[in-house]
LUMROLUM-143034 format. One record per atom (N, C-alpha, C): y, x, z. Coordinates in pm, whole numbers, plus 32768, in hexadecimal, padded with zeros to 4 digits. Last residue first. Layout:
<lumfis>
YXZ
...
</lumfis>
This chain:
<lumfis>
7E1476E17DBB
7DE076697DF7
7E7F76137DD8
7E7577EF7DA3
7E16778F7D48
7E1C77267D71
7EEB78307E8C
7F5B77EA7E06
7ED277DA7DB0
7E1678187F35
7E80779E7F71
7EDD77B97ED3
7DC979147EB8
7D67788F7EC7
7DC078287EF6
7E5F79F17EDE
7E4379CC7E7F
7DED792F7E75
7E7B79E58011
7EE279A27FC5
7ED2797E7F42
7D637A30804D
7D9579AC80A6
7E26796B8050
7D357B097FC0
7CEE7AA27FBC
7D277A2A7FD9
7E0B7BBC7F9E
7DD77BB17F06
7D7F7B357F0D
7EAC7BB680B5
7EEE7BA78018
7E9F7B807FB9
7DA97BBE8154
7E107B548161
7E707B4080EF
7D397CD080DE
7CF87C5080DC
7D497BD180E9
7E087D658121
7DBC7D6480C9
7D857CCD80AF
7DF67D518238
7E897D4E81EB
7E6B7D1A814F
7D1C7DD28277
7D2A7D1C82AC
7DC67D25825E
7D497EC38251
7CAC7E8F8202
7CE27DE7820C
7DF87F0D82DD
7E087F1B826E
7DBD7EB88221
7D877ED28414
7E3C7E8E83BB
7E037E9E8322
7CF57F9C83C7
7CA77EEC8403
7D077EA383D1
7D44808783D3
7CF4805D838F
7CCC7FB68380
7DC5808984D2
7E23805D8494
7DB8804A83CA
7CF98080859F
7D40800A85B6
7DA37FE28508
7C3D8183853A
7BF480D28546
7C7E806F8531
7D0C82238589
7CF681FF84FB
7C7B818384D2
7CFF820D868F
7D9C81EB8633
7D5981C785A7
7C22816C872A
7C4A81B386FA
7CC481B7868F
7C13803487E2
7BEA80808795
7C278105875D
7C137F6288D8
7C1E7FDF88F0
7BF2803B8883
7C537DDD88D2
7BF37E7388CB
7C5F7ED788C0
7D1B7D15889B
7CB77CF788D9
7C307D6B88E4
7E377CCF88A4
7E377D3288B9
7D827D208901
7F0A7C048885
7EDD7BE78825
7E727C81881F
7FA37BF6898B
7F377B71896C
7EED7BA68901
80357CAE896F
7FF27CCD89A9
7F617C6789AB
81147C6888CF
80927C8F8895
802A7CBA88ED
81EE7C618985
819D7BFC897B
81177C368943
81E07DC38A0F
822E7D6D8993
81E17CE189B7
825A7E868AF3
81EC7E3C8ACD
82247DF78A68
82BE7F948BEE
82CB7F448B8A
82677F078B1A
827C7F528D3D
824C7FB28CC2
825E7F3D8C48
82F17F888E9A
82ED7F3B8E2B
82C77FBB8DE0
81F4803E8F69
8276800A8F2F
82847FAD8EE7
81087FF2901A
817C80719029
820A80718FE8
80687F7F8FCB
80AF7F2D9016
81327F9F902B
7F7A80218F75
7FA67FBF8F09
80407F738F47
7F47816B8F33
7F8980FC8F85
7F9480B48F5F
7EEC825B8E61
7ED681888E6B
7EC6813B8EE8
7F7982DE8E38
7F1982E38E99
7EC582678EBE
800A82BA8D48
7FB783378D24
7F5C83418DB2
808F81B98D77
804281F28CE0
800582818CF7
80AF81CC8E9C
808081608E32
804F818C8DB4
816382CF8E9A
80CC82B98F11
80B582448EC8
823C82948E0C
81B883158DC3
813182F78E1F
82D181EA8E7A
82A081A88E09
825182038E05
831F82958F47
82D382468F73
827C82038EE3
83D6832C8EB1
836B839A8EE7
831A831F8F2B
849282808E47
841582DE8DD6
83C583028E40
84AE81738EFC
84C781FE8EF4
845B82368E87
849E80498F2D
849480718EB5
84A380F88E70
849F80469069
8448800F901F
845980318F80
858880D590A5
84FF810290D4
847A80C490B0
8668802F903D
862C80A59022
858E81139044
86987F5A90A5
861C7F4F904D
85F87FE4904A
87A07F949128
87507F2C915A
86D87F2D9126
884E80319054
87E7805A90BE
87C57FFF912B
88907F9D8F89
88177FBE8F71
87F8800A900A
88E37E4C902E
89107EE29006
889F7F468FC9
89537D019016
88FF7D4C9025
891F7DC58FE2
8A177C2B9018
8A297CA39052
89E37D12905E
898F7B748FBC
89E67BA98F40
8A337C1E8F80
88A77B329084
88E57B0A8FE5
891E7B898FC2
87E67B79914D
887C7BC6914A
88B07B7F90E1
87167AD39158
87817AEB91CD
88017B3891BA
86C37B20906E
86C27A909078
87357A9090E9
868F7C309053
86F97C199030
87317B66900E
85C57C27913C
86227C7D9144
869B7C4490DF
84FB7BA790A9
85217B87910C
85AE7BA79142
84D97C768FC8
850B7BDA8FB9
853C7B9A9008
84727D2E9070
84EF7D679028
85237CC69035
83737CDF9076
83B07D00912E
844E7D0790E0
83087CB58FA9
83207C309013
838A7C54908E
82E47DB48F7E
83277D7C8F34
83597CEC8F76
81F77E149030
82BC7E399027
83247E148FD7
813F7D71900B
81647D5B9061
82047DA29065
816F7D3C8EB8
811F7D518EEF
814B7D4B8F87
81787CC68D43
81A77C998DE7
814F7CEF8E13
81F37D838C55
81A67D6A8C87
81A07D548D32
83477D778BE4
82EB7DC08C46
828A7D678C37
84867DA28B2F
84187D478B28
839D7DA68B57
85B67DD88B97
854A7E1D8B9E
84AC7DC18B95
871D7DD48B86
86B67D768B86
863C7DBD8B47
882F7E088BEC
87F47E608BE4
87467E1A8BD7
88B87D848C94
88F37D7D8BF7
887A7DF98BD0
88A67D3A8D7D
88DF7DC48D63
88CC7DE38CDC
881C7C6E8D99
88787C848DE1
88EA7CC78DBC
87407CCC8D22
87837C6A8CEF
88127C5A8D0C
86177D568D6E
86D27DB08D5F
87487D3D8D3C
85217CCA8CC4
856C7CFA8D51
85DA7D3F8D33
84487BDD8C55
84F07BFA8C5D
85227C548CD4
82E67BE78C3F
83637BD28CAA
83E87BF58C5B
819E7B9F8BE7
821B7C068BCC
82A67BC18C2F
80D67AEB8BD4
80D77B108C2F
81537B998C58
80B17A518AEF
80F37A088B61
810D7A4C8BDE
7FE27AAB8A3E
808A7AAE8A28
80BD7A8F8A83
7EFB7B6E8B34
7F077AF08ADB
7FB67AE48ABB
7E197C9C8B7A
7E9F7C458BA4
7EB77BCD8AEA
7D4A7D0E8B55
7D567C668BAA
7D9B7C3F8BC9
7D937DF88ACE
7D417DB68AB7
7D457D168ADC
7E607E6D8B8C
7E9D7E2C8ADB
7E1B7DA78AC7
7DC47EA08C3A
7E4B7E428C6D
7E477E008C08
7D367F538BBE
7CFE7F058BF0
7D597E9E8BFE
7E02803E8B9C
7DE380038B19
7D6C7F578B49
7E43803E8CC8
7E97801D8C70
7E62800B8C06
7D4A80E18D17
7D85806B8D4E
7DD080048CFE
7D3C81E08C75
7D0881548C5F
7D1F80B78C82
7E6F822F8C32
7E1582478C9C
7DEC81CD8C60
7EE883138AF8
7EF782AA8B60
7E67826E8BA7
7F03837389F9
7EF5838A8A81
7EFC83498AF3
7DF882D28927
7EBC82BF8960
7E9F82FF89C6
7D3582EB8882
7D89833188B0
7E03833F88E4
7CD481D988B4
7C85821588C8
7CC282B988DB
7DEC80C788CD
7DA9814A8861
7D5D819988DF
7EB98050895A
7E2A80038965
7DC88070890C
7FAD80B188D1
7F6E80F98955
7EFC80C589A2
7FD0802A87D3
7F7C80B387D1
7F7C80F28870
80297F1F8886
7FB97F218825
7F827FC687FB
81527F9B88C1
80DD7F4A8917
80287F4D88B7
81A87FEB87AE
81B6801D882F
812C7FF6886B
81B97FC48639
81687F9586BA
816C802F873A
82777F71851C
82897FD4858C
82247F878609
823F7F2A83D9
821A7EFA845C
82307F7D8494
82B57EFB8292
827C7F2182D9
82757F10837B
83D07E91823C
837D7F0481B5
82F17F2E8213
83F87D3E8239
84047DB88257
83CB7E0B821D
840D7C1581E0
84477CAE8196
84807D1C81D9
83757B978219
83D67B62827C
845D7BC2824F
82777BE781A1
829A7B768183
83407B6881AF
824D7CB88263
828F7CDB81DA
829E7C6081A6
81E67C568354
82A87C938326
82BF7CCF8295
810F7BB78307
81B47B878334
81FB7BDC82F4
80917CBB82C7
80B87C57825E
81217BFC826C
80767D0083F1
80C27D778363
80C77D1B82EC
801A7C3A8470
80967C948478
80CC7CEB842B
7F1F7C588408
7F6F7BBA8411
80167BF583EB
7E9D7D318449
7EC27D2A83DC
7F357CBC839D
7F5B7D71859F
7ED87D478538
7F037D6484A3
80487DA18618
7F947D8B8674
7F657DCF860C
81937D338691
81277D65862D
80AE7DA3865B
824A7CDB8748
81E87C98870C
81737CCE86C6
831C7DCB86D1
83127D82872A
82C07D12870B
83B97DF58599
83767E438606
83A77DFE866F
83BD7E61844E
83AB7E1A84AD
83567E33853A
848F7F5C83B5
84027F3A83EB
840D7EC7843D
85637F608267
854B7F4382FD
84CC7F1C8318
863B80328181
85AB7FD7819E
85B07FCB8247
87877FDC812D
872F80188181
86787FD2818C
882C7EC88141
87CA7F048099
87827F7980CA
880B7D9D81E8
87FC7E1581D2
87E47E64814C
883B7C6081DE
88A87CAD8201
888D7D5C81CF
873E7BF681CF
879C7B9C8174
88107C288169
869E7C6F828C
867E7C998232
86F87C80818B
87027C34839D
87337C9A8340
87127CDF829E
86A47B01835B
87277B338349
875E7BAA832E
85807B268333
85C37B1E82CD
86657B4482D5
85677BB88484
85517C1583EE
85CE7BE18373
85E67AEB8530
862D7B6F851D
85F67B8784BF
851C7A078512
85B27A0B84BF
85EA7A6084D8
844F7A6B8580
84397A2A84F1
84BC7A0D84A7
84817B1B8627
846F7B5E85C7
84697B1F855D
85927AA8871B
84EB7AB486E8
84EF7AFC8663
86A27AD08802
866B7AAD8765
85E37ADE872F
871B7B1A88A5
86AD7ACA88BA
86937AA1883F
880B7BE288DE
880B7B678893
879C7AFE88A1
87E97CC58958
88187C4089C5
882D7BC98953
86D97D89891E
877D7D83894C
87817CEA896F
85C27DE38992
85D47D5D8923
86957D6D88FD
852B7F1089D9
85B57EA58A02
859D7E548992
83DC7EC88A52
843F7F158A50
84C87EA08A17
832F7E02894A
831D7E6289AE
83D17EB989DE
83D47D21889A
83BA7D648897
839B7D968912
83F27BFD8844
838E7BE6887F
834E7C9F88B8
850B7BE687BC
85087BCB8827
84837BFF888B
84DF7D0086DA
84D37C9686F8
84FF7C2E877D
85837E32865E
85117E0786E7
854E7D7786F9
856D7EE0854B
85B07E628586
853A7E2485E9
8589800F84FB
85147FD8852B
85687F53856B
864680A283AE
863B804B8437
85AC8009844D
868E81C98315
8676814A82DD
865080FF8392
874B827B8310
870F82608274
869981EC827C
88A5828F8345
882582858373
87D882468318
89C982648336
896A82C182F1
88C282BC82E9
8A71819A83A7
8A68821D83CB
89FC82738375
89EA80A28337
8A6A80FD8307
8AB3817A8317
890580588396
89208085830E
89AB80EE82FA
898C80628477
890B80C2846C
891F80DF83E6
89EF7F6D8484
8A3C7FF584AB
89E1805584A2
89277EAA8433
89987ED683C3
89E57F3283F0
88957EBE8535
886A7EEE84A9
88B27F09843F
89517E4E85ED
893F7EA385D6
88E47F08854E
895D7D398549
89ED7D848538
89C37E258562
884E7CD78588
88877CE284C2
89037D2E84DF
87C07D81867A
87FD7D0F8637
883C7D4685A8
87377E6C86CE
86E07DD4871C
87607D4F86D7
86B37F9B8684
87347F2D865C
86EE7EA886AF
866F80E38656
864C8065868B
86AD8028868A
86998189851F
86D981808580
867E80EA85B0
861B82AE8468
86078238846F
864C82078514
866383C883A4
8684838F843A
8642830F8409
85E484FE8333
86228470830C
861F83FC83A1
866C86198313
865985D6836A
868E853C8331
8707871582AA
86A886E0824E
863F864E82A5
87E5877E8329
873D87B38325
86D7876E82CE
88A186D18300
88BE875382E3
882787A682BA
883A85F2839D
883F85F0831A
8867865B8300
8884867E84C4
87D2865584A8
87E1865583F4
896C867184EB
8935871484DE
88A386E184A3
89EE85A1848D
89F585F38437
89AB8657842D
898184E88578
894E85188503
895C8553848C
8A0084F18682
898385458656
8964853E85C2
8ADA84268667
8AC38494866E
8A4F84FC8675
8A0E83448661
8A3A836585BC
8A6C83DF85EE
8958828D86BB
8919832286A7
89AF838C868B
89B981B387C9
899781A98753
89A9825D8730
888381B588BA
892581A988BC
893A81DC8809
874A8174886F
8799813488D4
8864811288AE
86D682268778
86C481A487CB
872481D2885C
861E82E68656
867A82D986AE
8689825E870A
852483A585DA
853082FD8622
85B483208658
8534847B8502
8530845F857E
854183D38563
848985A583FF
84B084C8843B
84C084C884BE
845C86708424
849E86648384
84D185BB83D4
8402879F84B9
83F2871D84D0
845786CE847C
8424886984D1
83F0887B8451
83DE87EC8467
848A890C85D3
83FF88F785E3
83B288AD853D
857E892B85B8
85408966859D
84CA898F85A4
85C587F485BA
85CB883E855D
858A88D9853B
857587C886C8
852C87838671
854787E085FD
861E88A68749
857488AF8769
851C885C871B
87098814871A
870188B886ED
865988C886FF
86E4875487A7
86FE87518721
86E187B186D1
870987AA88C2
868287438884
869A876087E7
881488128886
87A98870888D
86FA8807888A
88A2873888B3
88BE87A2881B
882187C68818
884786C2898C
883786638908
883186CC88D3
882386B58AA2
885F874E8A4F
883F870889C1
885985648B34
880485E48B27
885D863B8ABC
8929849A8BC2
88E284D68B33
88D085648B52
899A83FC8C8A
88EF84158C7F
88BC844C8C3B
8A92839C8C2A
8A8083EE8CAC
8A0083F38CAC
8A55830F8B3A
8AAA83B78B2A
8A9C83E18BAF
893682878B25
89A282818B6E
89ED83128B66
882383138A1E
885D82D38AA8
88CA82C18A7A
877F82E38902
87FC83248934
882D82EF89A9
8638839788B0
8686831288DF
87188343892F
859F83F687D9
85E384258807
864B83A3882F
842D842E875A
84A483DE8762
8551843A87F6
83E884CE8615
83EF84E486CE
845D847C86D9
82CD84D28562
833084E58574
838884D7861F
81F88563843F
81FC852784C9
8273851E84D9
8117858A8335
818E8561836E
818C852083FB
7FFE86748369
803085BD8336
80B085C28361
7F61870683FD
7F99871C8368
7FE786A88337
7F13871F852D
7F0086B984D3
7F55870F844A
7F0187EF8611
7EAD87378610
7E95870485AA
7FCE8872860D
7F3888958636
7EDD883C8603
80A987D2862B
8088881385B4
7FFA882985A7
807487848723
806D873386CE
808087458631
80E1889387A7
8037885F87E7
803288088755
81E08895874C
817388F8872C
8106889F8719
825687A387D7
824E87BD8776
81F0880F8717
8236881688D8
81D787AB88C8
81F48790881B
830F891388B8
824C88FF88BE
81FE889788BF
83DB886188B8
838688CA8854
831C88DF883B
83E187E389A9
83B487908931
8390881788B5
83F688C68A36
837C88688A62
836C882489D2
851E88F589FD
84AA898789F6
83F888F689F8
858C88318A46
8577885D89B3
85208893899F
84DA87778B74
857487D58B0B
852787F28AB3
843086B08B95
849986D38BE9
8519871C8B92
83D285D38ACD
839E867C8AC9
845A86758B16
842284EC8A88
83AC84FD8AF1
838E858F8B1A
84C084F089F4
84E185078A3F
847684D18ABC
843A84AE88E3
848C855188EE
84928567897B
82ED84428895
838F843A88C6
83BB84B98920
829084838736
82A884CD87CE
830B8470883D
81CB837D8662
825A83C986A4
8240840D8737
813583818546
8139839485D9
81BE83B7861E
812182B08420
817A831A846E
816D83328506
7FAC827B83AE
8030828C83E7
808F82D883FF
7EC783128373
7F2082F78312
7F8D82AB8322
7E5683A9844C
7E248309842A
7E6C82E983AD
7F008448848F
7E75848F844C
7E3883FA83F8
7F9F83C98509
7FD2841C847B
7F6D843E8445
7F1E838685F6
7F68832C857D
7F8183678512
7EED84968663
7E5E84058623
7EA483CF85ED
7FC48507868B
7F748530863A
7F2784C18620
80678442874C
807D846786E0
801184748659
7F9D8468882C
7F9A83E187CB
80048432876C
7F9A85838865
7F4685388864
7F4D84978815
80B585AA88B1
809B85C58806
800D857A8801
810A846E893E
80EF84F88927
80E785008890
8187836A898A
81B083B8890E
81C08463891A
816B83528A8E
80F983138A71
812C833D89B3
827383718B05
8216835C8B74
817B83338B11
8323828A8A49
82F882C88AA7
829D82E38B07
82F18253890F
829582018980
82D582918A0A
830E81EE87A1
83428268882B
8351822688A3
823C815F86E0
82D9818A8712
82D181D687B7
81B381C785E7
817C81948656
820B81D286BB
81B680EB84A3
81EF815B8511
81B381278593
810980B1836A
811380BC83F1
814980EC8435
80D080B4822B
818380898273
81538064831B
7FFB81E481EE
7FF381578236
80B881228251
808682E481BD
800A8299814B
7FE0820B8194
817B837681A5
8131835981E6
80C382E18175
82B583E58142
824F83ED8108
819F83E88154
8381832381A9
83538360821C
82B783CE81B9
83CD828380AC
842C82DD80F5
840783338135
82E5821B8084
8336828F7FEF
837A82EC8066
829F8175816D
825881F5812C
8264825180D4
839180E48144
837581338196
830D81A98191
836980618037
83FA80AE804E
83D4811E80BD
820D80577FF4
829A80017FFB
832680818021
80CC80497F80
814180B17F81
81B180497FC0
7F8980558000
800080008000
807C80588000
</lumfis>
């Protein structure tokens, strides 16, 4: 299946597996890219530059395939040595980053200078058209139903895609919801060039991540994800678990006064890592998409994204070719 994203990303499946803290080693990297996906690093799981270099290395080690690193932009009082993350992708030969959170555009003269094609996370049609316009070569649009932040519109994927699709000339991935093969024919129906899956490749046989947690994915059902940060404009779609109830609680009593250090000890990186890498399960909140319903085994990257392909296949040439005969 060729479309915009696989020309662009020269990858052989329109799959990304988006940038997961805490769980976007080179270890999943490599199996996705090897799978004929894009794997991504996330940049800022590797404490400093010097760290992501080498997890860079290690994931050279791994695979021959295109890979790429995400790089999420805090709060100007929280931002990490950005130049130098940059300086360690570039000179680590790393050609694609994920970008996400605060918008990129100072960083990207030095990344397009290198030959660096950006893709930016977006959660609405106005930020996607500031993506376009800053340069960026093409957007992952996160749904309402996404793992991690949704932003504050609440808009779903069945009318965020087409709209940006009405608005964009950039190619764009869909992302949030996505599982199956179902999901990669939606969004190209919905005119996206391809599927971004979080939640769904850390149920993988190589996600780093503690069994506990690919088990959770397993028996957890759509109904079971949460809204937390709301308060604080800052909106985080979780998997419920006991610290996630304890937060809700917390910001049921505080409304609109609520501070992040009232929660903080419930959504800290160094508590979220005892959940995904010690499988605490109650230790923190951990970001979850709805798809969690749609999340029923533990297979290998290239079982999972083989299975999309083969069922992509079949749903275009059988299930649609036969409803326009008919």
């Amino acid at each position: 299946m060729r479309t915009r994203i696989t020309e662009l990303f020269g990858i052989k499946h329109p799959i990304i597996q988006g940038g997961m803290h805490h769980v976007g080693y080179a270890e999943m990297a490599a199996a996705v890219s090897n799978a004929g996906g894009l794997g991504i690093i996330t940049g800022l799981t590797q404490r400093t530059p010097e760290d992501l270099a080498r997890e860079i290395d290690r994931c050279r080690d791994m695979t021959d395939q295109p890979f790429g690193v995400n790089l999420t932009f805090l709060p100007s009082f929280a931002a990490p040595p950005y130049p130098e993350y940059i300086r360690a992708i570039i000179e680590g030969g790393v050609r694609i980053v994920e970008t996400a959170g605060r918008n990129p555009e100072q960083y990207l003269p030095a990344l397009k200078a290198n030959g660096v094609k950006v893709i930016h996370k977006c959660t609405s049609v106005r930020h996607s058209l500031t993506a376009e316009r800053i340069g960026c070569d093409a957007v992952s649009v996160d749904g309402f139903e996404c793992g991690g932040h949704p932003g504050e519109d609440d808009i779903p994927n069945m009318i965020l895609l087409p709209r940006v699709a009405e608005e964009l000339r950039i190619p764009f991935v869909a992302s949030g919801g996505m599982a199956d093969a179902r999901s990669l024919v939606a969004a190209l129906a919905l005119g996206a060039d391809g599927i971004n899956m979080g939640t769904r490749f850390i149920a993988t046989q190589e996600a780093p991540a503690h069994d506990n947690v690919k088990r959770a994915l397993v028996a957890a059902n759509e109904l079971q994800t949460r809204l937390i940060m709301r308060p604080l404009r800052n909106t985080e779609r979780v998997l419920t678990n006991a610290a996630v109830e304890q937060i809700l609680v917390i910001e049921r009593e505080n409304g609109a006064a609520t501070a992040i250090e009232d929660i903080r000890h419930l959504v800290a990186g160094s508590e979220n890592r005892r959940v995904l890498q010690d499988g605490v399960m109650d230790a923190a909140a951990w970001s979850c998409g709805m798809v969690a319903g749609l999340i029923h085994d533990i297979p290998t990257c290239k079982e999972l994204i083989d299975r999309i392909m083969q069922g992509a296949e079949e749903i275009i040439r059988r299930r649609l070719e036969a409803l326009l005969a008919a």
